[in-house]
Gaussian input, Z-matrix of N, CA and C with variables (Angstrom, degrees):
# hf/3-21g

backbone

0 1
 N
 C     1     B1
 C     2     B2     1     A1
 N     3     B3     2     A2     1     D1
 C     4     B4     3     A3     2     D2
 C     5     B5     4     A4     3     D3
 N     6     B6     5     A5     4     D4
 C     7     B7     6     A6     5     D5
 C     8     B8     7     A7     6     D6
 N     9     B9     8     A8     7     D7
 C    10    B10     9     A9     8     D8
 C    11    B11    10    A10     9     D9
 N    12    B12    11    A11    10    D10
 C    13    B13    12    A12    11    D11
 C    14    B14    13    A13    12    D12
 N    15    B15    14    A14    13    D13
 C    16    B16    15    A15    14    D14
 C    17    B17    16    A16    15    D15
 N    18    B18    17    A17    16    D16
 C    19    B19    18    A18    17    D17
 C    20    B20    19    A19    18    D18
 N    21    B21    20    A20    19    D19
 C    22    B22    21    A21    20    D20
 C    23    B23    22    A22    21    D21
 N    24    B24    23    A23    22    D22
 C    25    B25    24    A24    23    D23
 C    26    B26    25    A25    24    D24
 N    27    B27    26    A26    25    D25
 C    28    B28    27    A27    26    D26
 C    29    B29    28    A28    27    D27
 N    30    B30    29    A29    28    D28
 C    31    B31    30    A30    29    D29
 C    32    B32    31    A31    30    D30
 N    33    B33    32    A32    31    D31
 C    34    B34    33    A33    32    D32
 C    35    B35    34    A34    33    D33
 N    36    B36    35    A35    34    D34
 C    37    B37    36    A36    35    D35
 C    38    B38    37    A37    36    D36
 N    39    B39    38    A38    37    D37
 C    40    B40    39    A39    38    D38
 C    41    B41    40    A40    39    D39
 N    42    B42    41    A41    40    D40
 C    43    B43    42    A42    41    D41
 C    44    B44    43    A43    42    D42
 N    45    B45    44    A44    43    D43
 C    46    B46    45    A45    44    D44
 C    47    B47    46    A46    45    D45
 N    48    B48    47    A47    46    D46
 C    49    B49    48    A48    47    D47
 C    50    B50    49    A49    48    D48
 N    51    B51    50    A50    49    D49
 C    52    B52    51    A51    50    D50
 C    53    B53    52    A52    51    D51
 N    54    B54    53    A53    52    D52
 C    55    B55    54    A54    53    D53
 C    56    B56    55    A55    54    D54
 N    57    B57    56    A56    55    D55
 C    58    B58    57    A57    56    D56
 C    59    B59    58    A58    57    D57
 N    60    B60    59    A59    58    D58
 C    61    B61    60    A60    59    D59
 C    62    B62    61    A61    60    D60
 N    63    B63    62    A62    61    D61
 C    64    B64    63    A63    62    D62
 C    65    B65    64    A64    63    D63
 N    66    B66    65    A65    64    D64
 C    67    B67    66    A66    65    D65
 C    68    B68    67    A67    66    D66
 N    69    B69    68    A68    67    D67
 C    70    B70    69    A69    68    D68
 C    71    B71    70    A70    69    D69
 N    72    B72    71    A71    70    D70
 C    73    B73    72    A72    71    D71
 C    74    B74    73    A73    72    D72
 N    75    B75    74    A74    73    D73
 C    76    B76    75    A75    74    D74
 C    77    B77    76    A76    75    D75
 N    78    B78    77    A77    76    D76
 C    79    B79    78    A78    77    D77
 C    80    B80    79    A79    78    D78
 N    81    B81    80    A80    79    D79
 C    82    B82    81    A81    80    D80
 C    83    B83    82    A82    81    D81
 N    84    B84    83    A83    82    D82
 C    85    B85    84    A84    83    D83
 C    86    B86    85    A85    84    D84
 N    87    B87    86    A86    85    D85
 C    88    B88    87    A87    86    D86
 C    89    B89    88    A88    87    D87
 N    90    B90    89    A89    88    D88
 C    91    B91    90    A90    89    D89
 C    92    B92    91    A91    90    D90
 N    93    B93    92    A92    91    D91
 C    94    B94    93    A93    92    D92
 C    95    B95    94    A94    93    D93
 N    96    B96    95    A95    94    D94
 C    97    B97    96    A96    95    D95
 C    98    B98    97    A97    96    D96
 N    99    B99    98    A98    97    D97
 C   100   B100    99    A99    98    D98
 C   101   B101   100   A100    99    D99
 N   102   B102   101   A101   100   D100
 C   103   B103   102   A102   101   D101
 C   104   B104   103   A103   102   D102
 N   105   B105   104   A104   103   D103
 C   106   B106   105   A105   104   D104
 C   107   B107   106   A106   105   D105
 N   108   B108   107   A107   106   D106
 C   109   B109   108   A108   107   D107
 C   110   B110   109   A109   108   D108
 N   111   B111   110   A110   109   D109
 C   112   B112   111   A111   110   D110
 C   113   B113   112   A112   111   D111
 N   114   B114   113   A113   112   D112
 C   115   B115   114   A114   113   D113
 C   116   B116   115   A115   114   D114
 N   117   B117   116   A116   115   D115
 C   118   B118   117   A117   116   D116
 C   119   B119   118   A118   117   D117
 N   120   B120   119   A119   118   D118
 C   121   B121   120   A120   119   D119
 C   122   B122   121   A121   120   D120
 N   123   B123   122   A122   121   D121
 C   124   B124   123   A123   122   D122
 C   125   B125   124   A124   123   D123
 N   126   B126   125   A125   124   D124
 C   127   B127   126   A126   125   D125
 C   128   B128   127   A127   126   D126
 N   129   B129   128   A128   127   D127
 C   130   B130   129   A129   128   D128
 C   131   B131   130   A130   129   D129
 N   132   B132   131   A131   130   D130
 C   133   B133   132   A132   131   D131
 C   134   B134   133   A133   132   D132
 N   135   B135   134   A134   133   D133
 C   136   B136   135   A135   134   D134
 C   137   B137   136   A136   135   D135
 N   138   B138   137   A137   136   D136
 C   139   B139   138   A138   137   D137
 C   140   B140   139   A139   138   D138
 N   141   B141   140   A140   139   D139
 C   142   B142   141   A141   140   D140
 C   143   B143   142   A142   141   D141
 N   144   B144   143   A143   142   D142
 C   145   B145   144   A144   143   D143
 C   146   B146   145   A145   144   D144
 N   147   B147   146   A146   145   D145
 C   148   B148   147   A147   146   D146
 C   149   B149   148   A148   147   D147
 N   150   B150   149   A149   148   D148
 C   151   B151   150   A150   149   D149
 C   152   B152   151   A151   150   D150
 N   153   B153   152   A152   151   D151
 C   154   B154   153   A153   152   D152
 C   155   B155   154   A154   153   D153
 N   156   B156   155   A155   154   D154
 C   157   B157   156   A156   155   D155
 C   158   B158   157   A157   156   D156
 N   159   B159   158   A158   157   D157
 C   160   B160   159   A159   158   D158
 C   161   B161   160   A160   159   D159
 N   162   B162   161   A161   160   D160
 C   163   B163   162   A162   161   D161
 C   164   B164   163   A163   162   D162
 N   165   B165   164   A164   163   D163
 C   166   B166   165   A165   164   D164
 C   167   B167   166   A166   165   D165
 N   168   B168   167   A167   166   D166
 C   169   B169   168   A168   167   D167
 C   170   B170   169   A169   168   D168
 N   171   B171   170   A170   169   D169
 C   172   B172   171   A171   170   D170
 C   173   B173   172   A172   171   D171
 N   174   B174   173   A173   172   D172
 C   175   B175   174   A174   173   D173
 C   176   B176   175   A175   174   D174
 N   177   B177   176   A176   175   D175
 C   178   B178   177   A177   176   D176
 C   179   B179   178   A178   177   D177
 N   180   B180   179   A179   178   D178
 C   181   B181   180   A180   179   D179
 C   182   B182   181   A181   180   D180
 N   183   B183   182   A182   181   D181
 C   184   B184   183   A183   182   D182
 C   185   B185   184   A184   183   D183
 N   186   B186   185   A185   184   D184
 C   187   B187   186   A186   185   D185
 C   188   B188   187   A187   186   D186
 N   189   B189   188   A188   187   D187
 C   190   B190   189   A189   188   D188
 C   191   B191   190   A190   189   D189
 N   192   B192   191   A191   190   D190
 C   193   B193   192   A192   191   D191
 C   194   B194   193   A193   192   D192
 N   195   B195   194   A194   193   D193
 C   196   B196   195   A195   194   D194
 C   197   B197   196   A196   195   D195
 N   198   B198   197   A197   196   D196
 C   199   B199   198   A198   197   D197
 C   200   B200   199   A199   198   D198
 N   201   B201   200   A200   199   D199
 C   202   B202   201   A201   200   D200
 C   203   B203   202   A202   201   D201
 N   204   B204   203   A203   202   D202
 C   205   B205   204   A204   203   D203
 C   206   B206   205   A205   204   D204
 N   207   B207   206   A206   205   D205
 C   208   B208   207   A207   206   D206
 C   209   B209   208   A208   207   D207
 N   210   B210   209   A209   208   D208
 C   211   B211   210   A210   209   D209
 C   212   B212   211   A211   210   D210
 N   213   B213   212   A212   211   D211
 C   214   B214   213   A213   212   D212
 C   215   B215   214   A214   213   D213
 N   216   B216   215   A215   214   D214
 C   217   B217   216   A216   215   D215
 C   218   B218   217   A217   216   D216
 N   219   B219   218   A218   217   D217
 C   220   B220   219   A219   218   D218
 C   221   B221   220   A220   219   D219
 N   222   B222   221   A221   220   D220
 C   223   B223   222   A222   221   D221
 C   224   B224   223   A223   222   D222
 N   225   B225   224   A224   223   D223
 C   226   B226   225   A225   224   D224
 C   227   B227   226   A226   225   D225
 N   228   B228   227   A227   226   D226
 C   229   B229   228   A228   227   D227
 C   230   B230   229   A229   228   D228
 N   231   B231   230   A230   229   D229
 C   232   B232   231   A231   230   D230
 C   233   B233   232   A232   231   D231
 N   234   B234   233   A233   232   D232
 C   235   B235   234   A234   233   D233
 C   236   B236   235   A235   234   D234
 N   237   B237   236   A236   235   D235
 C   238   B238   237   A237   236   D236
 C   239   B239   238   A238   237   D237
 N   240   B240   239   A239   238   D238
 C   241   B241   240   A240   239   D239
 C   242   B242   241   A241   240   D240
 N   243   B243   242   A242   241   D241
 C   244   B244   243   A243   242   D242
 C   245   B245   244   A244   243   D243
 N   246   B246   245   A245   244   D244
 C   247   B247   246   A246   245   D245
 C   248   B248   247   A247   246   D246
 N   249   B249   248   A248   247   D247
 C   250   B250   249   A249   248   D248
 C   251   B251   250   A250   249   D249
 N   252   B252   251   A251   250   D250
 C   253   B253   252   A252   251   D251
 C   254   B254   253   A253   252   D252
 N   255   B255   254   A254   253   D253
 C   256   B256   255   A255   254   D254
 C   257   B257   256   A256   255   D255
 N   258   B258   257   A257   256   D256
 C   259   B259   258   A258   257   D257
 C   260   B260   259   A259   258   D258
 N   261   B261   260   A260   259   D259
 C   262   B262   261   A261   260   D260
 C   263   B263   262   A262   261   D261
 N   264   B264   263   A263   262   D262
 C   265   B265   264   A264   263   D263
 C   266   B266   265   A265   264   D264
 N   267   B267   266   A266   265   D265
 C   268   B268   267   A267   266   D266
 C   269   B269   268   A268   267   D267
 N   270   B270   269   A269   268   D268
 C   271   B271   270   A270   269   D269
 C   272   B272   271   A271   270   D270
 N   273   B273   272   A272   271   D271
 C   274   B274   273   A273   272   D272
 C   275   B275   274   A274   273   D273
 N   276   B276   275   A275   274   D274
 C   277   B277   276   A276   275   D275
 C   278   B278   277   A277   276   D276
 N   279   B279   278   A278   277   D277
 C   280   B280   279   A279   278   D278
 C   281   B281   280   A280   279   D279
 N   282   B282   281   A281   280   D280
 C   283   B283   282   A282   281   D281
 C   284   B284   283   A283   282   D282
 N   285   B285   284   A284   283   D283
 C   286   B286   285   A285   284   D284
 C   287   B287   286   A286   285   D285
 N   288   B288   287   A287   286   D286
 C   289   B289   288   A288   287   D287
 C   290   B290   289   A289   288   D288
 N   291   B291   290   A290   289   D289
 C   292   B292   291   A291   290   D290
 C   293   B293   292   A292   291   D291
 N   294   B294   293   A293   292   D292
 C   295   B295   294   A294   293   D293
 C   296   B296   295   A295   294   D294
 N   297   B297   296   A296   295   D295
 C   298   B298   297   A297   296   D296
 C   299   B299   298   A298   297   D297
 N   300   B300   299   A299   298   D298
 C   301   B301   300   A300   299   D299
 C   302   B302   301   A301   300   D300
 N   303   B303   302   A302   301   D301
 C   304   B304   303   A303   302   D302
 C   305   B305   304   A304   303   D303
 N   306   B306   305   A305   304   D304
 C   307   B307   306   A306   305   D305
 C   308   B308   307   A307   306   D306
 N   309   B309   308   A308   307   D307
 C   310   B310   309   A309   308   D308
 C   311   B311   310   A310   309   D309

   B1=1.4491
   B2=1.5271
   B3=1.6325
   B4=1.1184
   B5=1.7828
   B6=1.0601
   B7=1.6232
   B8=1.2710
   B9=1.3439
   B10=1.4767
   B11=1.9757
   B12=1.5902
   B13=1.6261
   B14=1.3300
   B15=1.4092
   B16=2.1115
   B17=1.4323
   B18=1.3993
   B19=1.1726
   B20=1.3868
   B21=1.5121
   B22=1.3553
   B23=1.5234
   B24=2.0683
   B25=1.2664
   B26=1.4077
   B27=1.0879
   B28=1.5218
   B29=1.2713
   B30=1.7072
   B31=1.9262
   B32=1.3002
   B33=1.8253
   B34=1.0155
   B35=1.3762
   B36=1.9216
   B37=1.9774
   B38=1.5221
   B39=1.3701
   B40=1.5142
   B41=1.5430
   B42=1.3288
   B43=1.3537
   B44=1.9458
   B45=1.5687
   B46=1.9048
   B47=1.7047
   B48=1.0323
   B49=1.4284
   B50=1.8003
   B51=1.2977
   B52=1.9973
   B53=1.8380
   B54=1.1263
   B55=1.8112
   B56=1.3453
   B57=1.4783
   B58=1.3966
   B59=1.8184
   B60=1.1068
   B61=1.4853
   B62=1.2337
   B63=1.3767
   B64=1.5852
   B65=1.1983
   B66=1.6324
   B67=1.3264
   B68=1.3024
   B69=2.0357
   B70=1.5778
   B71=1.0182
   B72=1.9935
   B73=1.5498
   B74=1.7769
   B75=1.3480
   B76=1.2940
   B77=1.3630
   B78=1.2491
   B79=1.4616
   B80=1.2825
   B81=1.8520
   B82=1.5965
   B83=1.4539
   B84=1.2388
   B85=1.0481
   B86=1.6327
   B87=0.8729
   B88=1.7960
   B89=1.4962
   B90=1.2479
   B91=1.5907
   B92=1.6162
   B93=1.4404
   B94=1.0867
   B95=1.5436
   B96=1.3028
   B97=1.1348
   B98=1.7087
   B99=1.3041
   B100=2.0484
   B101=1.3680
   B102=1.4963
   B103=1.7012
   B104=2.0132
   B105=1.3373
   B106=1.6854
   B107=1.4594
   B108=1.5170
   B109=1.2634
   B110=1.5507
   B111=1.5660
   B112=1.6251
   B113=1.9231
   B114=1.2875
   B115=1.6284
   B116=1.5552
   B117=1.8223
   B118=2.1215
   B119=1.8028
   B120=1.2587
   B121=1.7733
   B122=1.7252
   B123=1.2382
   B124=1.5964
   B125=1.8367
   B126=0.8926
   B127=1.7223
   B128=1.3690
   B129=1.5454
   B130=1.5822
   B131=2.0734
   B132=1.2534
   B133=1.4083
   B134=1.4922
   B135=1.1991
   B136=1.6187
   B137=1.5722
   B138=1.4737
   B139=1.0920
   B140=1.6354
   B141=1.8007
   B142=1.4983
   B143=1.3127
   B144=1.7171
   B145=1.4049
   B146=1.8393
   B147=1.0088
   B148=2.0448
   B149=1.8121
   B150=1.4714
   B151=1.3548
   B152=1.5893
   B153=1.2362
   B154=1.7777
   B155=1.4348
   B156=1.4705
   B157=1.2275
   B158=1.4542
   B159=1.2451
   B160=1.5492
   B161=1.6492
   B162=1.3143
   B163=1.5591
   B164=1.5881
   B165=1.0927
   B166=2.0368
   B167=2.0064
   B168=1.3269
   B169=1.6880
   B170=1.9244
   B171=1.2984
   B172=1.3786
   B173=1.1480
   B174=1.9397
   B175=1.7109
   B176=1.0371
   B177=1.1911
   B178=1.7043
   B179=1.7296
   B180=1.2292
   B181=1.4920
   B182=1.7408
   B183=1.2794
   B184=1.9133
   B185=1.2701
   B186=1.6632
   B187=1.3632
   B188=1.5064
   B189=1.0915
   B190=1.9265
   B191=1.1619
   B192=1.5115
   B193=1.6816
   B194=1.3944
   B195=2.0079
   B196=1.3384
   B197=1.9733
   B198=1.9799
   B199=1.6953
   B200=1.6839
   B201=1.5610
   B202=1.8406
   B203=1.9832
   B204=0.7321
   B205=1.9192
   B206=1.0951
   B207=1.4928
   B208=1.4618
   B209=1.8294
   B210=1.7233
   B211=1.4909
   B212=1.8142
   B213=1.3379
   B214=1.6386
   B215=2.2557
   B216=0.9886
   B217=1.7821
   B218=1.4957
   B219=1.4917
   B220=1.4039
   B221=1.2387
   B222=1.6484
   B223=1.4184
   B224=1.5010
   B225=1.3292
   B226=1.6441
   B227=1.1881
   B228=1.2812
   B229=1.3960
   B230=1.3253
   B231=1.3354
   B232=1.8157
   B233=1.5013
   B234=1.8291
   B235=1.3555
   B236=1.8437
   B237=1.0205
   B238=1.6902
   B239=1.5736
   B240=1.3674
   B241=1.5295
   B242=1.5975
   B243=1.3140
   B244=1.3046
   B245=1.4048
   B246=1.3253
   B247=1.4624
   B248=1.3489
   B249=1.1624
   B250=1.4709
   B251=1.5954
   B252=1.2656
   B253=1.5089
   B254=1.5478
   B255=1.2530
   B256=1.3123
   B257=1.5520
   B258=0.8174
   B259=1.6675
   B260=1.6824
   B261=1.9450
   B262=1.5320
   B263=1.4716
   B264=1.3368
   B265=1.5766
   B266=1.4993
   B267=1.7028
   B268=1.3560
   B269=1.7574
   B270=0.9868
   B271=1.7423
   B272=1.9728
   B273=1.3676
   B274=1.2081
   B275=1.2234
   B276=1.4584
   B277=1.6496
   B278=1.5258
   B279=1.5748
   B280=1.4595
   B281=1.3579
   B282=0.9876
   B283=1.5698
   B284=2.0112
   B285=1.7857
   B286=1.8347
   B287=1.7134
   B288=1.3585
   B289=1.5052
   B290=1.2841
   B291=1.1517
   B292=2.0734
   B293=1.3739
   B294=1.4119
   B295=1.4553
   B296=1.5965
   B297=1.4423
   B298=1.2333
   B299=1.5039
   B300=1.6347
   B301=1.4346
   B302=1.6001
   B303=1.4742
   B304=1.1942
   B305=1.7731
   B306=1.0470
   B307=1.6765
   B308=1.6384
   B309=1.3961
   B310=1.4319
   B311=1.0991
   A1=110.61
   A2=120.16
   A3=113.10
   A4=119.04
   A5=112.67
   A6=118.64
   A7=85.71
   A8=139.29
   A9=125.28
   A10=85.71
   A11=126.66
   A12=117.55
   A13=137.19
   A14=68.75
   A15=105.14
   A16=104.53
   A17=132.68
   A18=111.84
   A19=135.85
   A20=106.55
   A21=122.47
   A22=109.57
   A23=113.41
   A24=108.44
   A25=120.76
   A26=126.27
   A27=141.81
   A28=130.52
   A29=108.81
   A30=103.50
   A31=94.18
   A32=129.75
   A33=126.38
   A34=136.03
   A35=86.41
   A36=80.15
   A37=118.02
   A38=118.48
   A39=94.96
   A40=128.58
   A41=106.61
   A42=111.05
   A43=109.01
   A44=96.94
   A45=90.39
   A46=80.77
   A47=123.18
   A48=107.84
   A49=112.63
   A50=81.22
   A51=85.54
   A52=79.37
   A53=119.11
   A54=109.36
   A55=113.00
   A56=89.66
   A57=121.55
   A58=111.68
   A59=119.90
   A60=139.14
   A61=120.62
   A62=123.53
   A63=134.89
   A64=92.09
   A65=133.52
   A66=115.45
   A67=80.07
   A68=135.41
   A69=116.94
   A70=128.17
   A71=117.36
   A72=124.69
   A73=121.85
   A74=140.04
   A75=121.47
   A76=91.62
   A77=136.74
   A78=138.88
   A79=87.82
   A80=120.06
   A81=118.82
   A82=108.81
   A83=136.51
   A84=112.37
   A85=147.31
   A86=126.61
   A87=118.62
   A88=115.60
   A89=123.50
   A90=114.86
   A91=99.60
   A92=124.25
   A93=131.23
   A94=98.28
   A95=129.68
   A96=127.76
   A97=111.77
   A98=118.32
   A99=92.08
   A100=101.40
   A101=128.14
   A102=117.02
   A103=98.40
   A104=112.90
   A105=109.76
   A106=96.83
   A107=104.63
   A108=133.78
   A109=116.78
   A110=109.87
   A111=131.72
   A112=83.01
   A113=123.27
   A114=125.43
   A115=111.31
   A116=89.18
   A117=71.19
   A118=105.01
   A119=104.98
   A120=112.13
   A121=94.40
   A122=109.11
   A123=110.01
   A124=115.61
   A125=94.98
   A126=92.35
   A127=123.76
   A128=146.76
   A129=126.87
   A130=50.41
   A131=111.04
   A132=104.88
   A133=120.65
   A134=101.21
   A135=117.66
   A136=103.54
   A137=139.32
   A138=130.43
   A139=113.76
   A140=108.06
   A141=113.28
   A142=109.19
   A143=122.73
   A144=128.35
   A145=119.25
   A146=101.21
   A147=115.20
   A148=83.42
   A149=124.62
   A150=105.53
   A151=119.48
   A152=125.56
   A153=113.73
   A154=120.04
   A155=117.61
   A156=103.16
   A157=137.40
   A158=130.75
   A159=144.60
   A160=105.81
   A161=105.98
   A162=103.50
   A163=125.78
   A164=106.31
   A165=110.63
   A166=92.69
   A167=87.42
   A168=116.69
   A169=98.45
   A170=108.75
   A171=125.97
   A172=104.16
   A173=136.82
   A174=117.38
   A175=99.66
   A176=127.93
   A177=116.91
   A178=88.89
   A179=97.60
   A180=133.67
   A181=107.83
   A182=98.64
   A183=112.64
   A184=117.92
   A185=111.36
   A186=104.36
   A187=109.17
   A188=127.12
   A189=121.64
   A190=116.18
   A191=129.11
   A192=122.85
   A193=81.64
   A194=116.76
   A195=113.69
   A196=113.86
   A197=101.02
   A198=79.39
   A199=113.36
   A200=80.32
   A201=66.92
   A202=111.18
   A203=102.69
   A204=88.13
   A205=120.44
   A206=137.76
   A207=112.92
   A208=106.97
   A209=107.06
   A210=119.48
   A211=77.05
   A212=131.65
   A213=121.60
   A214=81.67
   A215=118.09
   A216=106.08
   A217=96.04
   A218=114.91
   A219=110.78
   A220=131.75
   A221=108.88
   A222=113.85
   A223=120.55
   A224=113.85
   A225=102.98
   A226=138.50
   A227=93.24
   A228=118.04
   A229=121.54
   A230=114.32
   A231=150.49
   A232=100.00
   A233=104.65
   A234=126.22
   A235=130.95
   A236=101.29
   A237=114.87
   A238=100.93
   A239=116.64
   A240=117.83
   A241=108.55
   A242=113.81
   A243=120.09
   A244=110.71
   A245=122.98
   A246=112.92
   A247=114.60
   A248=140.59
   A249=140.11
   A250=99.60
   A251=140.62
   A252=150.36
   A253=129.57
   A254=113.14
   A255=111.06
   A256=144.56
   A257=117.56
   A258=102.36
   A259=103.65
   A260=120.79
   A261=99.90
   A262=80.31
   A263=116.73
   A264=115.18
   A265=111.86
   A266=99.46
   A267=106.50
   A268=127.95
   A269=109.56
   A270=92.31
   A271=72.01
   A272=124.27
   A273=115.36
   A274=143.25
   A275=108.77
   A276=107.56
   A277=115.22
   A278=121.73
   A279=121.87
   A280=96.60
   A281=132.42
   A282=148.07
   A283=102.57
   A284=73.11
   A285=71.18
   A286=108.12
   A287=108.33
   A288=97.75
   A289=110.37
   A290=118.70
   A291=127.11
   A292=110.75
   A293=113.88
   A294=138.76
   A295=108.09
   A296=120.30
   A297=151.20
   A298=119.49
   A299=102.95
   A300=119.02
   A301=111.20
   A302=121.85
   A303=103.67
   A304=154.56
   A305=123.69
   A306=98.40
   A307=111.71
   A308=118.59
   A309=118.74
   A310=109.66
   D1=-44.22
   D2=176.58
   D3=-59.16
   D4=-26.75
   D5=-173.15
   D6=-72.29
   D7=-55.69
   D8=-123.18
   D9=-94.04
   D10=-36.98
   D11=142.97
   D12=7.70
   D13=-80.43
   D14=-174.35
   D15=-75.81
   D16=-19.78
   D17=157.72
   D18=-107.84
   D19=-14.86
   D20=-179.03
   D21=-82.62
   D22=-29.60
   D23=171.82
   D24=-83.76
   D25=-22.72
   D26=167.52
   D27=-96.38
   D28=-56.14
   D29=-149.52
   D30=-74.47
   D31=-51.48
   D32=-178.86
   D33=-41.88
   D34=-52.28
   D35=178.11
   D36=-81.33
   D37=-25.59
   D38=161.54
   D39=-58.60
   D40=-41.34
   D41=-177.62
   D42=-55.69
   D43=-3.61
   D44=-165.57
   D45=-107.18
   D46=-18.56
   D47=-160.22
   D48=-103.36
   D49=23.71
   D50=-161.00
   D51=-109.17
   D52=3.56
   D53=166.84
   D54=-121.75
   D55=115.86
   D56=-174.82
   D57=-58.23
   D58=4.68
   D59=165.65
   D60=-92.13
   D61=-8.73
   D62=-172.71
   D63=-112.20
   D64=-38.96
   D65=-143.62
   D66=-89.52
   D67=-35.31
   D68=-172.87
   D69=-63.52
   D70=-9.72
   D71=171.95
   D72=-86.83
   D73=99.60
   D74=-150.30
   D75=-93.64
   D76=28.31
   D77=-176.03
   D78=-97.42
   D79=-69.28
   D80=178.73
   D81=-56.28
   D82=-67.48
   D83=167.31
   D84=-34.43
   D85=-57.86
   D86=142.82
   D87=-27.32
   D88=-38.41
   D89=-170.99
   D90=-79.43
   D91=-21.59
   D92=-150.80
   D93=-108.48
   D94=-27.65
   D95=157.57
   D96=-81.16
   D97=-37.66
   D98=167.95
   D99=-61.04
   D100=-40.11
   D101=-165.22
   D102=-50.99
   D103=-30.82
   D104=-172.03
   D105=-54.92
   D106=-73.66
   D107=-155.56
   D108=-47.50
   D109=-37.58
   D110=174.05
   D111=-64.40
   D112=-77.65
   D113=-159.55
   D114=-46.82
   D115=-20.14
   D116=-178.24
   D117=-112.79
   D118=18.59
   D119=163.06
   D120=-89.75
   D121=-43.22
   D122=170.66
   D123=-50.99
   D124=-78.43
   D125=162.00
   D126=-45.41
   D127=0.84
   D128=-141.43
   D129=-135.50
   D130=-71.99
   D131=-166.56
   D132=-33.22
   D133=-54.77
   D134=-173.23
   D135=-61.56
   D136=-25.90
   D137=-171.42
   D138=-100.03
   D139=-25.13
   D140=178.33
   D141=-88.96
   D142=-50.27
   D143=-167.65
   D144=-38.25
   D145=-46.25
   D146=-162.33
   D147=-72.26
   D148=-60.58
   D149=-173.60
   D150=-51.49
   D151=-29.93
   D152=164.24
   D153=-79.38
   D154=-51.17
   D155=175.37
   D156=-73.13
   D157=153.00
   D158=143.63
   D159=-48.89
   D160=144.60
   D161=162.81
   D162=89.98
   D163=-8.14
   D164=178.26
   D165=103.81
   D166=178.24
   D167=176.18
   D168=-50.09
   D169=121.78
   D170=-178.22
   D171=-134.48
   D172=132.83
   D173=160.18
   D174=-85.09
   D175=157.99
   D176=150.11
   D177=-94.54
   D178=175.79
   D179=144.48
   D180=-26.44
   D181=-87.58
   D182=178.28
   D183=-29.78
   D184=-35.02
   D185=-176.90
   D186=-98.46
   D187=28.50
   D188=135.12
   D189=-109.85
   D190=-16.95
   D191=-157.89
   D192=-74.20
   D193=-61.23
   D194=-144.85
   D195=-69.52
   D196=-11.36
   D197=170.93
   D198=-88.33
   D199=-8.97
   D200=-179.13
   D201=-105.31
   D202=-11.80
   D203=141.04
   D204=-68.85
   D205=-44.81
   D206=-163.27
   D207=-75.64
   D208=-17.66
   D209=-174.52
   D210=-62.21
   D211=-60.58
   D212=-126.03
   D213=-90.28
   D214=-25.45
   D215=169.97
   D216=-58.61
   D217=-71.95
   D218=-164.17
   D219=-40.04
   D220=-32.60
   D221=168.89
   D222=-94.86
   D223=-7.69
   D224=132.97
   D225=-32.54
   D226=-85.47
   D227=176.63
   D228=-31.45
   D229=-44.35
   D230=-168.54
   D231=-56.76
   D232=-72.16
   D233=169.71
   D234=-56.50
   D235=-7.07
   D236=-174.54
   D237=-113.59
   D238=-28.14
   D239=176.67
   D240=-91.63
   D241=-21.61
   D242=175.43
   D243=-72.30
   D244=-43.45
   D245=177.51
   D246=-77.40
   D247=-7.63
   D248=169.67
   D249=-70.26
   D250=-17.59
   D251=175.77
   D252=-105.24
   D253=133.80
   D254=156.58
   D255=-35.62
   D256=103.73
   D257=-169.27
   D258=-80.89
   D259=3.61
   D260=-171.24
   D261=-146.25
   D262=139.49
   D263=167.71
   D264=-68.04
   D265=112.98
   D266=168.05
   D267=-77.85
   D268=14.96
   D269=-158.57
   D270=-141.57
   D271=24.39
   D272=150.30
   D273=-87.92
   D274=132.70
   D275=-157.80
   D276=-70.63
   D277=-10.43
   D278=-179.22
   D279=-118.91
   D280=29.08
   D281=165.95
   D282=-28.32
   D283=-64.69
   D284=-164.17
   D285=-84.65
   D286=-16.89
   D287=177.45
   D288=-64.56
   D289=-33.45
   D290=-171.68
   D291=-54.63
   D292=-29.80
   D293=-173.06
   D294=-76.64
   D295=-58.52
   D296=-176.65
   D297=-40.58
   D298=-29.43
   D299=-175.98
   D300=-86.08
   D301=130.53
   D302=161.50
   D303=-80.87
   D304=153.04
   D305=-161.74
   D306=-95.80
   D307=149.21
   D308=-166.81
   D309=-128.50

């Protein structure tokens, strides 16, 4: 378990992020940041789980509902604070030139 850590939390994603062809796709990138994010629920698990239980490495149940509720509040929260805001600076003076440019 510790190897598979050390490489799934590190060797891999550096080794994915050192090509400058992944980082211009944010589709691979997003997949490549949940692959982090999944490896260090793997680790947070792997380091808390064995101190409660009897018996070796066990999931329960609790340990997916509760990260993915606090993920589904946060993106509440995220989305309800987001619409109280601008998503484009209005009272900017190069507003429309920023627009004007084409993208390549």
């Amino acid at each position: 378990m510790a190897i598979s850590l050390v490489v799934g939390h590190f060797a891999i994603p550096f080794t994915l992020l050192l090509s400058q062809d992944l980082k211009k796709r944010p589709s691979l990138l997003a997949k490549v940041a949940m692959f982090i994010i999944f490896m260090r629920l793997v680790d947070l698990i792997w380091l808390v789980v064995p101190e409660f239980r009897q018996g070796g490495f066990l999931i329960h149940w609790m340990d997916i509902a509760v990260p993915v509720g606090l993920i589904g509040i946060w993106l509440f929260l995220f989305a309800r604070n987001l619409r109280s805001r601008a998503l484009l600076p209005l009272n900017d003076p190069y507003y429309k030139e920023a627009f004007a440019h084409e993208a390549h």
